[in-house]
C-alpha positions in Angstrom: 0.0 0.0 0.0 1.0 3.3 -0.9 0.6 7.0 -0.1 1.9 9.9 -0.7 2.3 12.6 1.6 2.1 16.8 1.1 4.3 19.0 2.5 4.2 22.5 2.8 7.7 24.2 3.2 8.1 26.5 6.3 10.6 29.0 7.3 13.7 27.4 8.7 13.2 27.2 12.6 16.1 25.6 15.1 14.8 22.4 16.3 13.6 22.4 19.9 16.2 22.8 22.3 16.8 20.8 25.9 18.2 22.8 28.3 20.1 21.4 31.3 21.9 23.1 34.2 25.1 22.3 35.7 27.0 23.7 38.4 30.7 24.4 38.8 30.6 23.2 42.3 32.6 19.5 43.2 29.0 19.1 45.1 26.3 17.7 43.3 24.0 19.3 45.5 21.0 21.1 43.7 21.0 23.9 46.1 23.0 26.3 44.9 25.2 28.9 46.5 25.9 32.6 46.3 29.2 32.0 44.9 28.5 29.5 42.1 27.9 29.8 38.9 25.6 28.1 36.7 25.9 27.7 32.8 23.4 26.2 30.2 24.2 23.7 28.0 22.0 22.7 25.0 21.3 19.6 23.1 19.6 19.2 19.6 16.8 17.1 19.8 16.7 14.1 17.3 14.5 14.3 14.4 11.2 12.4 15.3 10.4 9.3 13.4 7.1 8.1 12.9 6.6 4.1 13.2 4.1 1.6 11.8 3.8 -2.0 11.8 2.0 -1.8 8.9 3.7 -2.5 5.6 2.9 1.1 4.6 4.8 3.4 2.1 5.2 7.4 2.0 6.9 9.5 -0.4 7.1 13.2 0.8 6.6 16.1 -1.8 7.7 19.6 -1.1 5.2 22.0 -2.0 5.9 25.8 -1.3 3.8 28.4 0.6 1.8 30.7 -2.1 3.5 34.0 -2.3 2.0 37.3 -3.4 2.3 38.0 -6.9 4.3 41.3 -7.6 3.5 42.6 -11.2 6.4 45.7 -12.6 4.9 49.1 -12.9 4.8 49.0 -16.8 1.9 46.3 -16.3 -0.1 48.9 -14.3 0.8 51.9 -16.7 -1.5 52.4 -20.1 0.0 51.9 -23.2 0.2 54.1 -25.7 -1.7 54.0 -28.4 -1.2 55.4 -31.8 -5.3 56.3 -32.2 -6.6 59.5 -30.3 -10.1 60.2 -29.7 -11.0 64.0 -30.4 -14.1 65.8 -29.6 -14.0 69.1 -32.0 -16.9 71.9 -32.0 -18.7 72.3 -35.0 -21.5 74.6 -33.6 -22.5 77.6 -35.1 -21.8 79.8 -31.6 -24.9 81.2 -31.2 -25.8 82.3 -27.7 -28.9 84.4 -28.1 -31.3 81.3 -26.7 -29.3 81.5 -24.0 -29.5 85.5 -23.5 -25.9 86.0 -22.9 -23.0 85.7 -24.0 -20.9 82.0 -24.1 -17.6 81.3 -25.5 -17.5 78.2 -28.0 -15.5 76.0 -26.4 -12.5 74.2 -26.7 -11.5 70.5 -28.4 -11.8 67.7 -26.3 -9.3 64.7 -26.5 -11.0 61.4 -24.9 -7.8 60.4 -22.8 -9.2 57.6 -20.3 -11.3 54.8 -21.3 -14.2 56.1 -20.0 -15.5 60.2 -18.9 -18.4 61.9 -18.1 -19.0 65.2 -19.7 -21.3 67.9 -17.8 -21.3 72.0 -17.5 -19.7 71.7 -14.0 -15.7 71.0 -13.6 -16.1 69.5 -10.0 -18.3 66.8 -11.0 -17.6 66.2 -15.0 -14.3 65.1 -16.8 -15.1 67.3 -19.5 -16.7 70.5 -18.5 -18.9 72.6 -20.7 -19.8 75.7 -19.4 -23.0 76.4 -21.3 -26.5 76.3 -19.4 -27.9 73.9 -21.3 -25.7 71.4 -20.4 -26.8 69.5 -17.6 -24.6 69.1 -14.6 -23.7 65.6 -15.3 -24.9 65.1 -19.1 -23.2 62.0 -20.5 -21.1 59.1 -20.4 -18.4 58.3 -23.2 -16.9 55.1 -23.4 -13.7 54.0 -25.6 -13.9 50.3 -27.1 -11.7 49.2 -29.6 -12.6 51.3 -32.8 -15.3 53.4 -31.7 -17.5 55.6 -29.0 -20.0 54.6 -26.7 -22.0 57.2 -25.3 -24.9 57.2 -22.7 -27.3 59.8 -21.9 -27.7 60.4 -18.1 -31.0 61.7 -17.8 -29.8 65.1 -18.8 -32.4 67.4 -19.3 -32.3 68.8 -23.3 -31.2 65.3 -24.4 -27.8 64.0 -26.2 -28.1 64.0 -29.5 -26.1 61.5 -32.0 -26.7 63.4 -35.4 -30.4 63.9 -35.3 -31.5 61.1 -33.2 -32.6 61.5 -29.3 -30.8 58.9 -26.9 -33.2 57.5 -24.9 -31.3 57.6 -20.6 -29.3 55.3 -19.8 -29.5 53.4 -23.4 -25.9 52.7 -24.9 -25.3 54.3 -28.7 -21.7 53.6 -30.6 -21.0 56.4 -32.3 -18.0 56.2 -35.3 -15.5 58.8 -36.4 -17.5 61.8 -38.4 -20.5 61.5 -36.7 -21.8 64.5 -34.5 -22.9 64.9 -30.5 -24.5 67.3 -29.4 -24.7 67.9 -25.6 -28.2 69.9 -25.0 -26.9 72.5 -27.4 -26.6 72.6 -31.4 -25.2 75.9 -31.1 -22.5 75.6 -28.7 -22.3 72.1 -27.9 -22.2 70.6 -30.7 -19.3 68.2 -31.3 -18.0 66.2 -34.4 -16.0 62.8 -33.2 -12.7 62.4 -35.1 -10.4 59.5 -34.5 -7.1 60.1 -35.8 -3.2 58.5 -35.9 -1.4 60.4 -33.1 0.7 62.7 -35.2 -2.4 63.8 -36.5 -3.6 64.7 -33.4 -2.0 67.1 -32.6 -2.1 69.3 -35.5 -5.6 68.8 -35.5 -6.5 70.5 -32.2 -4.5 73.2 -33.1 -6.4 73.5 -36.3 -9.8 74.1 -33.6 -8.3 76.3 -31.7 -7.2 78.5 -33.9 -10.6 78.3 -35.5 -12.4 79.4 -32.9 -9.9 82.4 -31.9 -10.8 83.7 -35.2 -14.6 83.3 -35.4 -14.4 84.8 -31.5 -12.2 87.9 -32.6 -14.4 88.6 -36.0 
């Protein structure tokens, strides 16, 4: 009969230790005296071996304790990617609805895999400062080679081209299509998705745009 027996590997610990007194005095006397000294002597205890009259068998296997993983810091880190996400106005600008006057405002580039856009900065990722925004307005969501966006109740609606998204229903949205945040007039985006040295330039190209429609 055989079996086989599991191990698990501890830390190396001494093996228990006997301790025994002795002292230096010719008497073997155990009461000691003021003037004596004692010292401790220690012996290793043999290994204990276990017995059976049985005609048994075991083969011990060494298996280690589990250990925390530890991952580098480039597997926690994004990678880059050479496609970038932009969000570039494409509204008109006008801001008599509104009764006052709004700047158009800037490109957006969709850095994290997933943002919320609304008109205030403490509770949005991307803040548009346009009262017809909603506070928290929308949910954009990266996968693979296009947009997800999902209403969040706001109160003029999002707006993929000229279609109403119903709350909390998911729409994918491509590259040349247009959302529009509440606002045709001045939030009013067009979703490009470009190679990363396009990127760039291309924001640039918005900005400047709009400095030049604002100082005309």
């Amino acid at each position: 009969m055989e079996f086989t027996v599991h191990s698990i590997s501890r830390p190396n610990l001494p093996l228990p230790l006997s301790f025994s007194t002795y002292s230096s005095s010719p008497s073997n006397s155990l009461t000691p005296y003021p003037h004596t000294r004692t010292k401790a002597t220690a012996s290793i205890l043999p290994p204990l071996l276990l017995r059976s009259d049985l005609n048994l068998t075991f083969k011990s296997r060494r298996r280690s304790l589990l250990q925390p993983l530890r991952a580098s810091q480039s597997e926690f880190e994004p990678r880059s990617s050479s496609v970038r996400w932009l969000l570039v106005p494409v509204g008109d600008g006008d801001w008599k609805h509104i009764g006052s006057k709004v700047e158009m405002p800037d490109a957006f580039e969709i850095v994290s895999n997933e943002v919320t856009v609304g008109r205030l900065p403490e509770k949005a990722d991307i803040a548009i400062p346009v009262a017809t925004v909603s506070a928290v307005h929308a949910r954009i969501k990266k996968q693979e080679d296009r947009l997800l966006v999902i209403d969040l109740d706001s109160t003029n609606g999002t707006f993929i081209d000229d279609k109403r998204l119903k709350p909390g229903v998911v729409a994918a949205v491509s590259s040349g299509n247009c959302i529009s945040f509440g606002d045709i007039h001045l939030a009013m985006f067009q979703v490009s998705k470009l190679k990363t040295d396009k990127a760039a330039s291309k924001i640039q190209e918005s900005e400047d745009s709009i400095g030049n429609s604002e100082t005309s």
